[in-house]
N, CA, C and O atoms as a printed pandas DataFrame, in Angstrom:
     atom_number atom_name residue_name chain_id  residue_number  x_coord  y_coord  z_coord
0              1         N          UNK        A               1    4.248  -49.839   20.975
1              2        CA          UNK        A               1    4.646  -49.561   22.335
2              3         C          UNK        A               1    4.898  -48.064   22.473
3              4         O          UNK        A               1    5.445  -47.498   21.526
4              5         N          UNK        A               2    4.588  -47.432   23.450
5              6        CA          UNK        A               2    4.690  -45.994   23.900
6              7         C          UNK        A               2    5.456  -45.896   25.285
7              8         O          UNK        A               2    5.116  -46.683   26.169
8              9         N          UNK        A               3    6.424  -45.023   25.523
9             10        CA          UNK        A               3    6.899  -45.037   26.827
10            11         C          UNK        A               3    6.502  -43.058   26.782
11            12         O          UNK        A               3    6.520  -42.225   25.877
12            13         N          UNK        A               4    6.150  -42.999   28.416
13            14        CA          UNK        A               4    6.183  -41.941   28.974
14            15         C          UNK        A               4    7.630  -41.464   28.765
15            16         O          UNK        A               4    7.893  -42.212   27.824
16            17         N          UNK        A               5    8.500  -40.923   28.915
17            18        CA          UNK        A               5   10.235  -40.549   28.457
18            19         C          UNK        A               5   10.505  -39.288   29.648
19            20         O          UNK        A               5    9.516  -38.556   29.628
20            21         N          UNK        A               6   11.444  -38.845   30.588
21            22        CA          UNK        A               6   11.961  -37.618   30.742
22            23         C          UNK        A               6   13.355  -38.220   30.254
23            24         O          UNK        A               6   13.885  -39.159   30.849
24            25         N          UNK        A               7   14.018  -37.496   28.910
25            26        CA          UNK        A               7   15.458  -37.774   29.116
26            27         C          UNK        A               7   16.178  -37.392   30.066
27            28         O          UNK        A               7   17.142  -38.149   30.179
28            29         N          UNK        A               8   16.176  -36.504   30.875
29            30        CA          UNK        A               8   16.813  -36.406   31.832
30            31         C          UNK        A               8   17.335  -37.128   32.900
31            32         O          UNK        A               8   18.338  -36.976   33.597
32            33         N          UNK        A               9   16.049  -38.300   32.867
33            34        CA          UNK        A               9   15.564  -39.191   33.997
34            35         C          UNK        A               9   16.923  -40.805   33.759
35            36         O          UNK        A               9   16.971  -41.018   32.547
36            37         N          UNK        A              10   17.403  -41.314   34.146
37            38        CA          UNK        A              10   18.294  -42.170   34.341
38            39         C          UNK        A              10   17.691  -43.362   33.791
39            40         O          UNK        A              10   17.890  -43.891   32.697
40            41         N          UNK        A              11   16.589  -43.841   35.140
41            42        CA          UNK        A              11   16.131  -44.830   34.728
42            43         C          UNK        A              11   15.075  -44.944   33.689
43            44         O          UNK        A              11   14.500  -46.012   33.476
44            45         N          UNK        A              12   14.802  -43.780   33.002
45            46        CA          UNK        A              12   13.552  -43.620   31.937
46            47         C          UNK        A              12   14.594  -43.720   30.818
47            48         O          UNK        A              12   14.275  -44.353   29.812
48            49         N          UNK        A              13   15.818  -43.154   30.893
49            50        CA          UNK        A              13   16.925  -43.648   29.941
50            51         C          UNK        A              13   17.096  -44.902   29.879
51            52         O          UNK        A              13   16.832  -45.606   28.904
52            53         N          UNK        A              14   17.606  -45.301   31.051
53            54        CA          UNK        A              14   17.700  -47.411   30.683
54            55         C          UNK        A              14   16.775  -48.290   30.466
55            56         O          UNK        A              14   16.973  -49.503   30.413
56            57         N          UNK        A              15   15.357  -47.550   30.283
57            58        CA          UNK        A              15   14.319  -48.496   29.858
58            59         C          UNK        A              15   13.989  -47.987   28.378
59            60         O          UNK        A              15   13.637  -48.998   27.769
60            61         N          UNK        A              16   13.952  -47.134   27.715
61            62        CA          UNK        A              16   13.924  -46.240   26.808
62            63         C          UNK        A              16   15.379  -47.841   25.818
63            64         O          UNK        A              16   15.093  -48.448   24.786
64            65         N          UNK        A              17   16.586  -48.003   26.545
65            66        CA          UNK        A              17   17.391  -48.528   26.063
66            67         C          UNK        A              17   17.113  -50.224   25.937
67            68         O          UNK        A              17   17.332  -50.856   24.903
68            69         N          UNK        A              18   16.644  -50.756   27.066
69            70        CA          UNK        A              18   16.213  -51.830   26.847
70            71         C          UNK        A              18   14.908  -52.089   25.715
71            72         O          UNK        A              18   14.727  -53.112   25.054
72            73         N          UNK        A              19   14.351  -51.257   25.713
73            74        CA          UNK        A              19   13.078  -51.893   24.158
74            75         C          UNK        A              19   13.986  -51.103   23.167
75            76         O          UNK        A              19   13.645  -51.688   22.139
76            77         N          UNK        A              20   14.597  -50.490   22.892
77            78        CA          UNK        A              20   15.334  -50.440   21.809
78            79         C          UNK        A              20   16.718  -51.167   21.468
79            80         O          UNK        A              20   17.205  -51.275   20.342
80            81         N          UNK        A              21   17.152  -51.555   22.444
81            82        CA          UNK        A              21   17.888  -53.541   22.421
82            83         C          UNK        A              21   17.219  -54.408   21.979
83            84         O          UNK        A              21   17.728  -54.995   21.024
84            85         N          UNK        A              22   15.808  -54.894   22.440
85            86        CA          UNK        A              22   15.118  -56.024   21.984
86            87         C          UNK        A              22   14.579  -55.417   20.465
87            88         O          UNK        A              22   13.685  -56.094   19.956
88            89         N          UNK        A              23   14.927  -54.490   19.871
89            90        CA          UNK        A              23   14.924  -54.162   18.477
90            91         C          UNK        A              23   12.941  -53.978   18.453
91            92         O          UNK        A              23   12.209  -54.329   17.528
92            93         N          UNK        A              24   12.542  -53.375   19.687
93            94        CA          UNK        A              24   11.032  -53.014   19.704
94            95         C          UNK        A              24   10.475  -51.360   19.160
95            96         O          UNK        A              24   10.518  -50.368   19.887
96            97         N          UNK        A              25   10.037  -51.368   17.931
97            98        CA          UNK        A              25    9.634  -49.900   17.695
98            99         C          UNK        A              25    9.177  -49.277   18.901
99           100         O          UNK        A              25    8.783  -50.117   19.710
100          101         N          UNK        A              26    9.095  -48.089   19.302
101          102        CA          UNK        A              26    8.551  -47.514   20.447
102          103         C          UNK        A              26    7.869  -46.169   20.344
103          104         O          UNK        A              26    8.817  -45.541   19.872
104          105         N          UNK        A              27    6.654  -45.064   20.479
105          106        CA          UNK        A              27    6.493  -44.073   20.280
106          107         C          UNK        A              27    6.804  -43.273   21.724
107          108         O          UNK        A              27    6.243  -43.513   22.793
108          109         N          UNK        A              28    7.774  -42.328   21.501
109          110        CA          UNK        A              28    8.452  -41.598   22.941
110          111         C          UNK        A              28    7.688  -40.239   22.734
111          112         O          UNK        A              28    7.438  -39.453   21.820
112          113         N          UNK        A              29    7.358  -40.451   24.626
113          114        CA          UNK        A              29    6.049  -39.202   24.340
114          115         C          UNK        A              29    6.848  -38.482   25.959
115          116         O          UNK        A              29    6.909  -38.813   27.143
116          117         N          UNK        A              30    7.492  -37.024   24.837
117          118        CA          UNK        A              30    8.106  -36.253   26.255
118          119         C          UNK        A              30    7.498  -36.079   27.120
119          120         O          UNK        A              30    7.250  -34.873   27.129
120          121         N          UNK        A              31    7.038  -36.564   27.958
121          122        CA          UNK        A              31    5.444  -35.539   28.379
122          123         C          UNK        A              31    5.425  -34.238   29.407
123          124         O          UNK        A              31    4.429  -33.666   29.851
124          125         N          UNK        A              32    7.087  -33.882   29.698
125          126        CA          UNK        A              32    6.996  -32.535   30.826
126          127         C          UNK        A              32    6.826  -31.564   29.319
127          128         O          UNK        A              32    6.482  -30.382   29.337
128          129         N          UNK        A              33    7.151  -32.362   28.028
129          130        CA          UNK        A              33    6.847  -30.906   26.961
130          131         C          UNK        A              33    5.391  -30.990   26.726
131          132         O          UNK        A              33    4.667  -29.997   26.657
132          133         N          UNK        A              34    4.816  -32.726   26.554
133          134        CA          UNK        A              34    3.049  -32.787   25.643
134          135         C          UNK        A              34    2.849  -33.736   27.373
135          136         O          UNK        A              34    3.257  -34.817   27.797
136          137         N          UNK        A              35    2.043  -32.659   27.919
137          138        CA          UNK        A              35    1.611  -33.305   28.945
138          139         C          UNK        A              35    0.415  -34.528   28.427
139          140         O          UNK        A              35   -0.127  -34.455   27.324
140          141         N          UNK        A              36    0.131  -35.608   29.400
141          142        CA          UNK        A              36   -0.983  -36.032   29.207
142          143         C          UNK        A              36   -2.648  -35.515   29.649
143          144         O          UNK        A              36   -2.809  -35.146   30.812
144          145         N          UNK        A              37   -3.619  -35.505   28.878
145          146        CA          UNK        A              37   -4.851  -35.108   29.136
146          147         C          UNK        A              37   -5.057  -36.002   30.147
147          148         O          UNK        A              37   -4.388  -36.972   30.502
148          149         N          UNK        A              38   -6.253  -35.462   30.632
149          150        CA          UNK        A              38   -6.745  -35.857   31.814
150          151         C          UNK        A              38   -6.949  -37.196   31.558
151          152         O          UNK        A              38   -6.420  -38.104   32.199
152          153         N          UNK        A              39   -8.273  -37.434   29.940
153          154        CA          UNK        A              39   -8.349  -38.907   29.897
154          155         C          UNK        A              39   -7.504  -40.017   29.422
155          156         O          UNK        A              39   -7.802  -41.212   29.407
156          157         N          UNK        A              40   -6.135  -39.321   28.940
157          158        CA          UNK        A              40   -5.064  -40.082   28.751
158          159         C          UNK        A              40   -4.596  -40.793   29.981
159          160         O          UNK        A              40   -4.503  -41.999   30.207
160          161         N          UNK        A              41   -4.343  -39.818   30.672
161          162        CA          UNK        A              41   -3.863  -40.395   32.295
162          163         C          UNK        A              41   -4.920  -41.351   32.942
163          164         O          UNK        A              41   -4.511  -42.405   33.430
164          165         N          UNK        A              42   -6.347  -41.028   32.978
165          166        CA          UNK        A              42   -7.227  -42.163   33.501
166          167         C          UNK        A              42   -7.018  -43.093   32.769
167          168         O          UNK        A              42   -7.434  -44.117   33.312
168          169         N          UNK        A              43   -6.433  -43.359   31.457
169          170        CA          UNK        A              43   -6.347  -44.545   30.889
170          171         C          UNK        A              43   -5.364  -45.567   30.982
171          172         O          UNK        A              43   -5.323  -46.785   30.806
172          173         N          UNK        A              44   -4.391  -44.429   31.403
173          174        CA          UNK        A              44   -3.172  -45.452   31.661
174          175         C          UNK        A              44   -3.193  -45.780   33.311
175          176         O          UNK        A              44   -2.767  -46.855   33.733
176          177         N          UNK        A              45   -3.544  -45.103   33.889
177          178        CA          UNK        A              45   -3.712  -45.709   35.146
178          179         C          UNK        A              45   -4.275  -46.462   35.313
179          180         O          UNK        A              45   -3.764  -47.286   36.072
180          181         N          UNK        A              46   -5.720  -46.807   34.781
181          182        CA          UNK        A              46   -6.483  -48.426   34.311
182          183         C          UNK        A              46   -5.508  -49.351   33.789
183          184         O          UNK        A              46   -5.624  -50.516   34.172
184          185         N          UNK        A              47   -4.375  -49.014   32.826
185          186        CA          UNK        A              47   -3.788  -50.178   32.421
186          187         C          UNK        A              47   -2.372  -50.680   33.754
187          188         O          UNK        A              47   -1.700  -51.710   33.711
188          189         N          UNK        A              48   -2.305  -49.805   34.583
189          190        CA          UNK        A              48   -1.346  -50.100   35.248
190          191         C          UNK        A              48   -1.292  -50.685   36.484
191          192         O          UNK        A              48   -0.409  -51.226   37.151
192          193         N          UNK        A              49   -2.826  -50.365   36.669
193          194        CA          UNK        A              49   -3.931  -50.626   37.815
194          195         C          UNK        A              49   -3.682  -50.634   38.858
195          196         O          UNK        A              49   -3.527  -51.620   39.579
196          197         N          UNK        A              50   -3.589  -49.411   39.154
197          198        CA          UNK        A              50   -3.346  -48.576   40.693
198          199         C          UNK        A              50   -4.240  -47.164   40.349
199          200         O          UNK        A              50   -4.910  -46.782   39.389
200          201         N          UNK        A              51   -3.880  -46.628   41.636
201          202        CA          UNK        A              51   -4.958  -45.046   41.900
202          203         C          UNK        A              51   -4.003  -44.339   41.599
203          204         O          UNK        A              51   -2.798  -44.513   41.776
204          205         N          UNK        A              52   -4.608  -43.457   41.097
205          206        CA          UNK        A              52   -3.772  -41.658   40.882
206          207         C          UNK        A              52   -2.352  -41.370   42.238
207          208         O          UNK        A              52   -1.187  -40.973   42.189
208          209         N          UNK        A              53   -3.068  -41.724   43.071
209          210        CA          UNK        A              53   -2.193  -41.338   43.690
210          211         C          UNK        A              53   -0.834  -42.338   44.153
211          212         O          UNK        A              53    0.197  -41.967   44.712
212          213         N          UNK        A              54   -1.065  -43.170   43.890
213          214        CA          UNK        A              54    0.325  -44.517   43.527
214          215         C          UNK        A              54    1.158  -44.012   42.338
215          216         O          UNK        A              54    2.307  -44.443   42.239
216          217         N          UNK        A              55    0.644  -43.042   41.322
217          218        CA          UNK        A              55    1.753  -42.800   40.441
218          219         C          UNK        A              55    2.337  -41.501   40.868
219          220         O          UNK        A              55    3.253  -41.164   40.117
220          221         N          UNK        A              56    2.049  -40.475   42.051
221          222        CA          UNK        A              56    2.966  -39.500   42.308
222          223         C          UNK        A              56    4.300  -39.214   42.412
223          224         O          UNK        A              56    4.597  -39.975   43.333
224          225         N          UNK        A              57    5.199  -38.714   42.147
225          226        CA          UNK        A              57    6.388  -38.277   42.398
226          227         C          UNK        A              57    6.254  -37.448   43.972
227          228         O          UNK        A              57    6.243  -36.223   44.095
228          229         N          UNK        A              58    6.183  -38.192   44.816
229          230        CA          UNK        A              58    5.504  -37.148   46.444
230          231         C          UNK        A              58    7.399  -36.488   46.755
231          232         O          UNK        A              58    7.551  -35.928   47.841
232          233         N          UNK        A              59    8.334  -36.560   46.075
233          234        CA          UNK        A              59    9.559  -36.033   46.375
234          235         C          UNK        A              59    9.938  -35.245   45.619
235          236         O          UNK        A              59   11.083  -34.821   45.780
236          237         N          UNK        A              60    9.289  -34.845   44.725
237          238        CA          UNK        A              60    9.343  -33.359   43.988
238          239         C          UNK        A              60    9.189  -32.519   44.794
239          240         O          UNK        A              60    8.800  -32.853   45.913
240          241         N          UNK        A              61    9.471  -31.003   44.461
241          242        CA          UNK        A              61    9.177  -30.003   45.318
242          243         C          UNK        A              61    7.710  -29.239   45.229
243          244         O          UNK        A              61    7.149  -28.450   45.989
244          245         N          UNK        A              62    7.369  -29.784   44.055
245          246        CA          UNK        A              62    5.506  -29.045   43.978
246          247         C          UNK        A              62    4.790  -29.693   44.615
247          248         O          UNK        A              62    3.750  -29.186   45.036
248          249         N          UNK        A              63    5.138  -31.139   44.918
249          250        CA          UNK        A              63    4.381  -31.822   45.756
250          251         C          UNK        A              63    4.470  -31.707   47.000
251          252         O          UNK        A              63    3.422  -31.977   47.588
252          253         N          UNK        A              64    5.520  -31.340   47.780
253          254        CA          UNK        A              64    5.824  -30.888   49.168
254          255         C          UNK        A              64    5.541  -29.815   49.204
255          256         O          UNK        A              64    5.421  -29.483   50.383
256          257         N          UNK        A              65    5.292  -28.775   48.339
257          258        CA          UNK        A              65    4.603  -27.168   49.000
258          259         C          UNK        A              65    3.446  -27.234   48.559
259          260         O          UNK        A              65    2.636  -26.784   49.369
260          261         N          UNK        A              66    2.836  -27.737   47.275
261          262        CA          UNK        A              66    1.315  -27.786   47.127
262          263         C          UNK        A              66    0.411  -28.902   47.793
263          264         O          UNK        A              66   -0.551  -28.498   48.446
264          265         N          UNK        A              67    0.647  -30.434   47.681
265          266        CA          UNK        A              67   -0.055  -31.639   48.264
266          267         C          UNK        A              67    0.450  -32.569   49.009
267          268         O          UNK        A              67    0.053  -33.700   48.729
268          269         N          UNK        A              68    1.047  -32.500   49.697
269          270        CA          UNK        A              68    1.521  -33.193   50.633
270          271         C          UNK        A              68    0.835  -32.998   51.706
271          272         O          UNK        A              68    0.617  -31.837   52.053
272          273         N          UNK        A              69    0.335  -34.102   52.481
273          274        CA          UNK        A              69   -0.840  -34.056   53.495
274          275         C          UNK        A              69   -1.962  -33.742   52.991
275          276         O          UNK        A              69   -2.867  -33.554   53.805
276          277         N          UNK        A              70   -2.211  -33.616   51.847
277          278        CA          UNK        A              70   -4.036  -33.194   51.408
278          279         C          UNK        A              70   -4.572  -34.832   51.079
279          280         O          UNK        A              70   -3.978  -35.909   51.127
280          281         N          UNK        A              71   -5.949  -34.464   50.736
281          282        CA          UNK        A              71   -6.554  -36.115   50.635
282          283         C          UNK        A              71   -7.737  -35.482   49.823
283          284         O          UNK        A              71   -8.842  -35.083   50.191
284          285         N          UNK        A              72   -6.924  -35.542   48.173
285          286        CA          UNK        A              72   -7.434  -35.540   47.507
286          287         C          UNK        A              72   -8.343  -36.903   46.501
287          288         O          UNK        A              72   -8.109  -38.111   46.546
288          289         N          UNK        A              73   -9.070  -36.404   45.914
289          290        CA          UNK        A              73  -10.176  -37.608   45.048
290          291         C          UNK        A              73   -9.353  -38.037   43.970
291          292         O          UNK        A              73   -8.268  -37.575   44.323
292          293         N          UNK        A              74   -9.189  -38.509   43.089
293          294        CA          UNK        A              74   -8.863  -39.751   42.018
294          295         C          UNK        A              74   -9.231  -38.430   41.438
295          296         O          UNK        A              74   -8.216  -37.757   41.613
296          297         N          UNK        A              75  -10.033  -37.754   40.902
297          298        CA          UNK        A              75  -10.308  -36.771   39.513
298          299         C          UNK        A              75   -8.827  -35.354   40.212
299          300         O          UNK        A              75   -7.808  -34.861   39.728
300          301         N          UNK        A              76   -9.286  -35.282   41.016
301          302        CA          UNK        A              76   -8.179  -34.525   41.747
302          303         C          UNK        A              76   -6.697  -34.055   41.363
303          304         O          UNK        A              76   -5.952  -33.142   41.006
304          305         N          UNK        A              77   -6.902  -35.768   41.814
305          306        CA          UNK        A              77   -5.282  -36.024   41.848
306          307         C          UNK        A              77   -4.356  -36.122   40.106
307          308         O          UNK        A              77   -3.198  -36.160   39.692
308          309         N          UNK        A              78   -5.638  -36.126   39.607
309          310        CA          UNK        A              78   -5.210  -36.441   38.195
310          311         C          UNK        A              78   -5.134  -34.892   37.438
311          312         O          UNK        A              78   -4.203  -34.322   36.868
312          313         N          UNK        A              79   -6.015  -34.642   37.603
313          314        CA          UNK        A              79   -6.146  -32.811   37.167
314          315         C          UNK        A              79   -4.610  -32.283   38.031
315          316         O          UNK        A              79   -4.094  -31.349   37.416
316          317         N          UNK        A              80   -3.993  -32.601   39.012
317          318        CA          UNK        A              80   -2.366  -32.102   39.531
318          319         C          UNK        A              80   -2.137  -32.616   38.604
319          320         O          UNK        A              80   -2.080  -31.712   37.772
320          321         N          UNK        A              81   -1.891  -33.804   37.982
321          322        CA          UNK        A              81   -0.618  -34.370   37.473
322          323         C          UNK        A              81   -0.647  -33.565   35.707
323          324         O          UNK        A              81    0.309  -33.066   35.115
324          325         N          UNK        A              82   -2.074  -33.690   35.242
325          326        CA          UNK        A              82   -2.074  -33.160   34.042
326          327         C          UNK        A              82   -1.349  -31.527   34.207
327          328         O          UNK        A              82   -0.448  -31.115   33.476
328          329         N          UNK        A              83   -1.804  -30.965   35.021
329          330        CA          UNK        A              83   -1.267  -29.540   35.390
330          331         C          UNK        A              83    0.245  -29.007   35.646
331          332         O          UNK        A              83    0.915  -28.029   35.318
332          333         N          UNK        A              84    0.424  -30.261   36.461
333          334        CA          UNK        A              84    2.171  -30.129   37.143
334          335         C          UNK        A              84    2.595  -31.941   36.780
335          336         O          UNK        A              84    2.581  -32.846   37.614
336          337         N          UNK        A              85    2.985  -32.080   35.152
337          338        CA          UNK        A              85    3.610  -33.319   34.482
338          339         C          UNK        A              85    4.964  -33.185   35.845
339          340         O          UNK        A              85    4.670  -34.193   36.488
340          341         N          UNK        A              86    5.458  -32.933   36.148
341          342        CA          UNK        A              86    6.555  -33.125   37.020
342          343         C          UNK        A              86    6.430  -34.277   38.149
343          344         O          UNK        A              86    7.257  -35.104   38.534
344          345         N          UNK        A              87    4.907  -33.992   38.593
345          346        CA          UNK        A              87    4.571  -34.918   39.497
346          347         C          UNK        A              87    3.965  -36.668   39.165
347          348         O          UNK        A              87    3.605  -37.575   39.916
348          349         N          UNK        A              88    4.063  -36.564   37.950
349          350        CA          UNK        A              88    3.960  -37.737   37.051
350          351         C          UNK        A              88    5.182  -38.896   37.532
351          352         O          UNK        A              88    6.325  -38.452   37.431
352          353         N          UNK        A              89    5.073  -40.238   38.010
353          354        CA          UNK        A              89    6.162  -41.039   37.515
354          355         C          UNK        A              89    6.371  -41.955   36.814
355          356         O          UNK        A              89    5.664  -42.928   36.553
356          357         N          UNK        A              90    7.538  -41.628   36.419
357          358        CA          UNK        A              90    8.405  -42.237   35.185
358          359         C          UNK        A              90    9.305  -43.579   34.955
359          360         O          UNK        A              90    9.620  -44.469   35.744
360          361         N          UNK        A              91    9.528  -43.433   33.909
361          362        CA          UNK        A              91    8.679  -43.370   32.863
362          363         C          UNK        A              91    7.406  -44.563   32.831
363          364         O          UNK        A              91    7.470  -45.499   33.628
364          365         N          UNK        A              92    6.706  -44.500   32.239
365          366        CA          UNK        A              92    5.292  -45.699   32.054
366          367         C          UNK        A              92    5.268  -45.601   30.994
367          368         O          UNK        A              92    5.184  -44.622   30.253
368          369         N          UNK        A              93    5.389  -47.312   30.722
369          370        CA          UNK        A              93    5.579  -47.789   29.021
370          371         C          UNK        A              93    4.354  -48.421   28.938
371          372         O          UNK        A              93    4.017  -49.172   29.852
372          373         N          UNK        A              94    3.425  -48.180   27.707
373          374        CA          UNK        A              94    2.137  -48.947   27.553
374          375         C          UNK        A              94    2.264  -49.896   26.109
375          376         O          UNK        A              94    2.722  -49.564   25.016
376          377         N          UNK        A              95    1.824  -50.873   26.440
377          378        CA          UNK        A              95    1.447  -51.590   25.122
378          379         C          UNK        A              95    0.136  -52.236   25.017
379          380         O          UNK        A              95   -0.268  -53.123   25.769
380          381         N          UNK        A              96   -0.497  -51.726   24.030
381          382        CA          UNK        A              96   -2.256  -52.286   23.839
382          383         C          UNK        A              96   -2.908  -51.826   25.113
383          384         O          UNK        A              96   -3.061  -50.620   25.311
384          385         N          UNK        A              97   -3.340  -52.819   26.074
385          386        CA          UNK        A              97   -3.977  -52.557   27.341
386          387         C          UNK        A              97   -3.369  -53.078   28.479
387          388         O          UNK        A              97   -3.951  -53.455   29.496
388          389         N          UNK        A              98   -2.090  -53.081   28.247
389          390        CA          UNK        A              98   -0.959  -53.467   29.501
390          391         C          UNK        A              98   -0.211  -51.368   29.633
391          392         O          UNK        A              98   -0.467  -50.326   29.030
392          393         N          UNK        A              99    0.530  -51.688   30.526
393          394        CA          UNK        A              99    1.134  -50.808   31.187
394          395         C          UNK        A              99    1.854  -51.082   32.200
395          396         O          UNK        A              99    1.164  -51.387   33.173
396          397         N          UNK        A             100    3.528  -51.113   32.477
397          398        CA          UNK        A             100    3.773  -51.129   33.486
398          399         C          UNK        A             100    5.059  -49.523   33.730
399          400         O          UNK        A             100    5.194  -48.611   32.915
400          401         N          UNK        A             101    5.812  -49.668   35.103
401          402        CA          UNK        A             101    6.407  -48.188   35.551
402          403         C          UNK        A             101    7.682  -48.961   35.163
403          404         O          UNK        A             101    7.572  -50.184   35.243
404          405         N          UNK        A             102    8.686  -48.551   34.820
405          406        CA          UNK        A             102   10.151  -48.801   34.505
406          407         C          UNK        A             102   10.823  -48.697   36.007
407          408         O          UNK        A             102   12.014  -48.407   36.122
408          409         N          UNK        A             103   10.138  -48.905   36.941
409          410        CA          UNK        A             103   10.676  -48.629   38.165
410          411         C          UNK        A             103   11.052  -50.130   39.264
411          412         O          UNK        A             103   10.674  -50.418   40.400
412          413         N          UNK        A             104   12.006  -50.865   38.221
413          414        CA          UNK        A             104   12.979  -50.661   37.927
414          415         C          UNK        A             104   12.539  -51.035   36.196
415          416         O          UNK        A             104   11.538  -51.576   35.724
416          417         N          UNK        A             105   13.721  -50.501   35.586
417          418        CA          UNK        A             105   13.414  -50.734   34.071
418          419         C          UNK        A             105   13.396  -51.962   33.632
419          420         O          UNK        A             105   12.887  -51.943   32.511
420          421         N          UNK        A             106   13.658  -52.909   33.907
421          422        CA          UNK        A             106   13.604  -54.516   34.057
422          423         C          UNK        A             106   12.162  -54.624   33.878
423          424         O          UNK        A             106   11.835  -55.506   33.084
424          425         N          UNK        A             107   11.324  -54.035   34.347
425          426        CA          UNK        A             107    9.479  -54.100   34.399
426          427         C          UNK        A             107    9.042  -54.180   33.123
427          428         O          UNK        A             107    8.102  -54.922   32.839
428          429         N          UNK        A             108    9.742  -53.340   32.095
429          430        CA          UNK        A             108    9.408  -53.649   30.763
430          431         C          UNK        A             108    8.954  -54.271   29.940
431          432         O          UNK        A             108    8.070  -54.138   29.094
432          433         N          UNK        A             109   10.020  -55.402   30.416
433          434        CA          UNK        A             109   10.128  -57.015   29.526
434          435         C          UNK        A             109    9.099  -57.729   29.944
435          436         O          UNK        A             109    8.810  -58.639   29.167
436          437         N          UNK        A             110    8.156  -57.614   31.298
437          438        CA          UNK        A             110    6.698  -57.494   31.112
438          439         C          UNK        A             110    6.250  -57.702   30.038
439          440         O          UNK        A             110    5.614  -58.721   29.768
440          441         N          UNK        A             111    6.501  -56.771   29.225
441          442        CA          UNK        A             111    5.482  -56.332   27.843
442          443         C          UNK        A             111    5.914  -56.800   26.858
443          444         O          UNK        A             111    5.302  -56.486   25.837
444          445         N          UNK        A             112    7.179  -57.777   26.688
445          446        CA          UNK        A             112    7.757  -57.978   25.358
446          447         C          UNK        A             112    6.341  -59.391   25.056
447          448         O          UNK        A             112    6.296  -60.002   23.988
């Protein structure tokens, strides 16, 4: 199991805590430090199965002065997120060819 991680992030903390309750190894991948590549991100968005633009953070502030109101393409939108990890949301835990958003962290157990 891999979770996307910002520690900073609350609820990327209480899901981060729940698979390490159910005593589940996990690989924690900071990613505002190791962003994801472009084809990392097309991959997990296949496993989560939505468009690029369903995983935005649109309430960040790079997203309100750079893309907000644009109507960008799927390669696009993904080349922002690899560029500006900020606009990434969090956290997304993958296992094998599942994926779901910790939003709420309860989504997890999905994957147990």
């Amino acid at each position: 199991m891999k979770i996307y991680h910002n520690p900073r992030c609350r609820k990327s903390r209480e899901t981060l805590q729940i698979i390490q309750d159910a005593g589940i190894e996990v690989e924690i991948v900071k990613y505002l430090e190791d962003a994801p590549t472009e084809a990392e991100l097309k991959d997990v968005l296949r496993k989560l199965g939505i468009p690029a633009d369903k995983l935005l953070r649109k309430g960040e502030a790079i997203f309100k002065e750079n893309y907000k109101g644009k109507n960008l393409s799927e390669d696009e939108w993904i080349k922002a997120m690899v560029e500006n990890p900020k606009l990434i949301e969090r956290p997304i835990v993958v296992k094998g060819d599942e994926a779901v958003l910790g939003r709420p962290p309860q989504n997890v157990e999905e994957l147990f």
